[in-house]
N, C-alpha and C positions, 0 to 999 in steps of 0.2 A: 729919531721919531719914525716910526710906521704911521705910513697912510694906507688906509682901505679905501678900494677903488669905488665911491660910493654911487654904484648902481642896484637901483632896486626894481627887481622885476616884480609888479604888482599882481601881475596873474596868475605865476604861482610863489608870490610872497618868498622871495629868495634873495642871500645877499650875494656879489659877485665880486671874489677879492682878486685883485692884481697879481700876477705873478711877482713882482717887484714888491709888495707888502708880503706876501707869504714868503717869499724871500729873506727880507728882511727880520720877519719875525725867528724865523729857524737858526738865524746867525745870531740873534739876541740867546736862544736855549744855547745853543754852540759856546758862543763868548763865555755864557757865563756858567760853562760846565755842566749843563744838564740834558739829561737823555731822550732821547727819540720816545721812548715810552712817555716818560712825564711833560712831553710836547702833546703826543695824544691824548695823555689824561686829561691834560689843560688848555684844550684849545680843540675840543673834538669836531665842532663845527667845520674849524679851517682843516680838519683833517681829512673829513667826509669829503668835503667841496674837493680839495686837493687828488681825490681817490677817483673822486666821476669824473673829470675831469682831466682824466692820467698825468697829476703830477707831483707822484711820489718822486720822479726823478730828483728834484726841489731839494730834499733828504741828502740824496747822496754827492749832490753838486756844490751843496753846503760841508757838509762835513758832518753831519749831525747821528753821531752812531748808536745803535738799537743799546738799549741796558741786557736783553735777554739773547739768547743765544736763534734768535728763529731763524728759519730757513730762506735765507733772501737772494734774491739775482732775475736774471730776467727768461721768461716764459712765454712758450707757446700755448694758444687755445686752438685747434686746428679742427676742421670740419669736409668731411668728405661728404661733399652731395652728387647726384648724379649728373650736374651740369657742371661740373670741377671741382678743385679743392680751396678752403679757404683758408685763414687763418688769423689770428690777431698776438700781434707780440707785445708785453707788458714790461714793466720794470717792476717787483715790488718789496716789500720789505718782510713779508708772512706767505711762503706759497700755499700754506694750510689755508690760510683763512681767504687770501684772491680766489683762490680755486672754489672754494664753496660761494663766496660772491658770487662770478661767473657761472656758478650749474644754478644760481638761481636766487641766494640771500640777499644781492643789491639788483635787484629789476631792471637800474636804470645802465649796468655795465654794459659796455658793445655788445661781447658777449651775451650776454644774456638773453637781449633785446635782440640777436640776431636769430637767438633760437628759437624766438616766439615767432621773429615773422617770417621764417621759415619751418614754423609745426614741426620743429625737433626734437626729442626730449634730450631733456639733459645729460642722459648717455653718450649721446651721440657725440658730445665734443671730446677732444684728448687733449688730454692737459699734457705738456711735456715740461720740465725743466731742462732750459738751452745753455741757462750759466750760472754758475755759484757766483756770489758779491767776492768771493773771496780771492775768485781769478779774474777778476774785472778789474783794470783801475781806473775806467772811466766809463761807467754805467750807461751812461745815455748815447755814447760814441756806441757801444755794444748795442745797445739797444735799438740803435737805428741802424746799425750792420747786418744786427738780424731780421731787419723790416725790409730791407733792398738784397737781401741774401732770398729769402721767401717771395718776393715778390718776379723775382728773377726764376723760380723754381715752379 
């Protein structure tokens, strides 16, 4: 049985699921042979929250594999200002569609939000792809290689 972690934020009317339910729920599609797409088609709520939230890693710690061929691994958004450089490393399953979230289709992205309050436009960032899912065999180990690799740099 999945539990949802049942907090309700009343001021802006939002649910707030557990890692340990989202969890739970992606080993339920997994078990019973069904695809990361038909997880999103059914369940798009926990799939938004899971995305603001950066935890698509969730996906690939489960096992839970795309049905389409898109372009997944993990990603820089990097930003050259005049007081240094910055950056944000990501894990996702579509770099088409992250990348267009970040220059601006999810508002509520790091990204996104970093370029508003730094009056940047959305040119300004560079999007890199730093690894194919396909040379990965543990996502989120990479993913935080490349947060202390940059952060170092």
């Amino acid at each position: 049985m999945c539990f949802l972690f049942e907090t309700l934020d009343y001021k802006v009317n939002r649910v707030i699921y557990s890692e340990e339910y989202l969890r739970n729920l992606i080993m339920e599609y997994k078990n019973a042979g069904k695809s990361r797409s038909l997880f999103v088609k059914e369940n798009s709520r926990e799939h938004s929250y899971m995305r603001r939230y950066d935890l698509i890693h969730l996906y690939y710690e489960c096992g839970l594999s795309a049905a389409s061929e898109l372009p997944q691994g993990i990603y820089a958004c990097e930003f050259r200002l005049p007081d240094g450089n910055y950056a944000y490393i990501g894990l996702t399953y579509n770099f088409n569609e992250r990348e267009a979230d970040h220059r601006g289709a999810d508002p509520q992205s790091t990204p996104c939000k970093f370029i508003k309050e730094h009056n940047l436009d959305k040119n300004d960032m560079i999007f890199k792809i730093l690894l194919d899912i396909d040379d990965c065999k543990n996502p989120s180990e990479m993913e935080e290689y490349y947060r202390q690799k940059y952060e170092k740099e």
